[in-house]
C-alpha positions in Angstrom: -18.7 37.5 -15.8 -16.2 37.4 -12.9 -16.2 34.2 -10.7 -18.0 34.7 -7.5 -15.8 33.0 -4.5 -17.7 31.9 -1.7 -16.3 33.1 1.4 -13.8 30.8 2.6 -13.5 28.7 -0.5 -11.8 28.3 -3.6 -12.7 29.1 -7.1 -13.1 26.3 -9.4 -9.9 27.5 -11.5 -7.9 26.9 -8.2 -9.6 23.9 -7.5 -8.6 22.6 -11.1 -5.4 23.3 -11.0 -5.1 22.2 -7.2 -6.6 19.0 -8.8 -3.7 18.8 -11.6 -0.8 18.9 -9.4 -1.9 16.8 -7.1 -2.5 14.4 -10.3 1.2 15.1 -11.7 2.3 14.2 -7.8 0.4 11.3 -7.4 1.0 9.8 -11.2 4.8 10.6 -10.4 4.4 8.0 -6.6 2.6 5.3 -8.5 5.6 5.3 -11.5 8.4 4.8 -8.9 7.0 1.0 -7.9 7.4 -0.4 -4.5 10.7 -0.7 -3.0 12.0 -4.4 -3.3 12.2 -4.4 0.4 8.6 -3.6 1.3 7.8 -5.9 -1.4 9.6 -8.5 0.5 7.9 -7.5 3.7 4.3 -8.0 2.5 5.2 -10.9 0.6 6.4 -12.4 4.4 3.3 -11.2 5.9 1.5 -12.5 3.4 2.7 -16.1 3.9 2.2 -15.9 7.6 -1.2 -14.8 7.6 -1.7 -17.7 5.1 -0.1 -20.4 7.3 -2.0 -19.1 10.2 -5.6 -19.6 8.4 -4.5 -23.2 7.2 -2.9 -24.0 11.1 -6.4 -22.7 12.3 -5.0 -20.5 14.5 -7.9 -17.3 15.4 -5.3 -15.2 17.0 -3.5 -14.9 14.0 -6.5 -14.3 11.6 -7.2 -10.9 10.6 -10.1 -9.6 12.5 -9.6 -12.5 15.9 -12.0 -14.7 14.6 
Protein backbone atom coordinates (compact mmCIF):
# COMPACT_ATOMS: atom_id res chain seq x y z
CA UNK A 1 0.00 0.00 0.00
CA UNK A 2 1.41 3.35 -1.13
CA UNK A 3 1.23 6.25 1.41
CA UNK A 4 -1.56 8.59 0.74
CA UNK A 5 -0.22 12.40 1.09
CA UNK A 6 -2.80 14.79 2.07
CA UNK A 7 -2.76 17.70 -0.04
CA UNK A 8 -0.44 20.16 1.28
CA UNK A 9 1.30 17.94 3.81
CA UNK A 10 4.04 15.71 4.35
CA UNK A 11 4.15 11.98 4.56
CA UNK A 12 5.09 10.52 7.78
CA UNK A 13 8.58 9.19 6.28
CA UNK A 14 9.40 12.95 5.64
CA UNK A 15 8.15 13.96 8.68
CA UNK A 16 10.52 11.31 10.43
CA UNK A 17 13.29 12.11 8.91
CA UNK A 18 12.45 15.98 9.13
CA UNK A 19 12.17 14.98 12.85
CA UNK A 20 15.87 13.23 12.85
CA UNK A 21 17.78 15.99 11.54
CA UNK A 22 16.40 18.43 13.39
CA UNK A 23 17.39 16.01 16.41
CA UNK A 24 21.07 15.55 15.09
CA UNK A 25 20.98 19.71 14.85
CA UNK A 26 19.63 20.38 18.04
CA UNK A 27 21.76 17.45 20.07
CA UNK A 28 24.78 19.03 18.09
CA UNK A 29 23.68 23.14 19.90
CA UNK A 30 23.12 21.61 23.26
CA UNK A 31 26.89 19.70 23.16
CA UNK A 32 28.67 23.05 22.37
CA UNK A 33 27.73 24.55 26.14
CA UNK A 34 27.22 28.20 26.59
CA UNK A 35 29.81 30.57 25.80
CA UNK A 36 31.81 31.68 28.92
CA UNK A 37 30.78 35.24 28.15
CA UNK A 38 26.98 34.80 28.08
CA UNK A 39 27.50 32.71 31.02
CA UNK A 40 29.07 35.72 32.66
CA UNK A 41 26.18 37.89 31.50
CA UNK A 42 23.37 35.84 33.17
CA UNK A 43 25.39 35.23 36.05
CA UNK A 44 25.51 39.43 36.37
CA UNK A 45 21.87 39.64 35.68
CA UNK A 46 21.29 37.20 37.89
CA UNK A 47 22.92 38.94 40.97
CA UNK A 48 21.18 42.20 40.14
CA UNK A 49 17.83 40.94 39.98
CA UNK A 50 18.76 39.33 43.30
CA UNK A 51 19.96 42.52 44.98
CA UNK A 52 17.01 44.28 43.63
CA UNK A 53 14.40 41.73 45.45
CA UNK A 54 16.45 41.93 48.77
CA UNK A 55 16.77 46.22 48.36
CA UNK A 56 12.90 46.03 47.79
CA UNK A 57 13.06 47.75 44.88
CA UNK A 58 9.43 46.93 42.44
CA UNK A 59 10.93 48.54 39.49
CA UNK A 60 13.55 46.21 39.29
CA UNK A 61 11.45 42.98 40.02
CA UNK A 62 10.59 40.96 37.24
CA UNK A 63 7.06 41.48 36.34
CA UNK A 64 6.88 45.54 38.22
CA UNK A 65 5.50 44.37 41.23
Amino acid sequence: MKDVKPKGGLNAEIQSRIGHQLRAMYDDVVRQGVPDRFAELIRKLDGAEAQAQIAGDPGKNEGGE
